[in-house]
BALOBA-1460 file (C-alpha; in Angstrom, 3 decimals):
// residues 46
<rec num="1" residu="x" x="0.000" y="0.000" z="0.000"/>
<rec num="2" residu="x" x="0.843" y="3.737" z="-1.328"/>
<rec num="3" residu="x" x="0.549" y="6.308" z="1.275"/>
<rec num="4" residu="x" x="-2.049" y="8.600" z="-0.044"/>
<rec num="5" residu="x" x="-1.323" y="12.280" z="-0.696"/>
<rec num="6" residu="x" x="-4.086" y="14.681" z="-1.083"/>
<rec num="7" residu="x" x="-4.147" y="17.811" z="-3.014"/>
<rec num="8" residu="x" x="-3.674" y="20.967" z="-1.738"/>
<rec num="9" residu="x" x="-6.199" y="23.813" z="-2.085"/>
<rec num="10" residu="x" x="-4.284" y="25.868" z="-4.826"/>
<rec num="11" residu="x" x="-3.908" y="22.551" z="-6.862"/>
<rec num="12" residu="x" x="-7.401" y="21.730" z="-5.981"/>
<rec num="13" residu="x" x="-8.775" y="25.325" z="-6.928"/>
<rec num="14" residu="x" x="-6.005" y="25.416" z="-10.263"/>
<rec num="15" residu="x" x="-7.675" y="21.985" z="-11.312"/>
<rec num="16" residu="x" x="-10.927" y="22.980" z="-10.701"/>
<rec num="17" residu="x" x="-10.201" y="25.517" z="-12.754"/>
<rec num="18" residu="x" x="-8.937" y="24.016" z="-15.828"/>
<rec num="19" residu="x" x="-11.829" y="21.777" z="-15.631"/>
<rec num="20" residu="x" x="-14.761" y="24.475" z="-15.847"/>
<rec num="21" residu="x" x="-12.566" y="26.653" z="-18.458"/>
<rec num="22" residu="x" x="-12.346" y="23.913" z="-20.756"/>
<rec num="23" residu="x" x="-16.142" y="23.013" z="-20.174"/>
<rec num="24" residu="x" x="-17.225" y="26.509" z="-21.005"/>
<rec num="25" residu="x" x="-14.457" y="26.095" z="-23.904"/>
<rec num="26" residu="x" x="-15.842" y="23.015" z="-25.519"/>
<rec num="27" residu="x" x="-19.546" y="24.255" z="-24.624"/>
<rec num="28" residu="x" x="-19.182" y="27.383" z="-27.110"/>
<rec num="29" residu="x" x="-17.095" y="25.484" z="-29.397"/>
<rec num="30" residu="x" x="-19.455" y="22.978" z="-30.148"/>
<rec num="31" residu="x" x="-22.447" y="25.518" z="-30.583"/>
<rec num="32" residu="x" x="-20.707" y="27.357" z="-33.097"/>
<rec num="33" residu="x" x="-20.290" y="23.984" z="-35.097"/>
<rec num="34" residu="x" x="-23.599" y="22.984" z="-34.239"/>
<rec num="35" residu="x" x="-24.955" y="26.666" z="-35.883"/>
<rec num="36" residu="x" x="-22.453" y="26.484" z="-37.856"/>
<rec num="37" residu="x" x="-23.830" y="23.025" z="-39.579"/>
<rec num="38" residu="x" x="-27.434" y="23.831" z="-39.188"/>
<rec num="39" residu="x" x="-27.343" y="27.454" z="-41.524"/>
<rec num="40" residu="x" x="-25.351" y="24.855" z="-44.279"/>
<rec num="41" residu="x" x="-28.099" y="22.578" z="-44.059"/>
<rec num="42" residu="x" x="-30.907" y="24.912" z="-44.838"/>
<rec num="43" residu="x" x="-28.794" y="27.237" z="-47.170"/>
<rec num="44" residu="x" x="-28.465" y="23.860" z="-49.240"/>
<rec num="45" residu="x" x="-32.087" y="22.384" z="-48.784"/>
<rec num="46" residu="x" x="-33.704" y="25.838" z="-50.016"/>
């Protein structure tokens, strides 16, 4: 058995962090795509 270390609260709020950036990130990046895709579909079914 590994003695377990813990994080510290800076590493805990930096990765915390990083995680809800990158959510907000992907989030707008896929609704641009997503609007993106939809105003190419109806530009080329009119």
């Amino acid at each position: 058995m590994h003695r377990v270390v813990w994080p510290t609260a800076k590493e805990n709020r930096r990765d915390t962090s990083i995680v809800i950036s990158l959510t907000i990130f992907f989030v707008i990046f896929f609704a641009v795509i997503d609007w993106i895709i939809q105003h190419g579909m109806l530009a080329f079914v009119k």
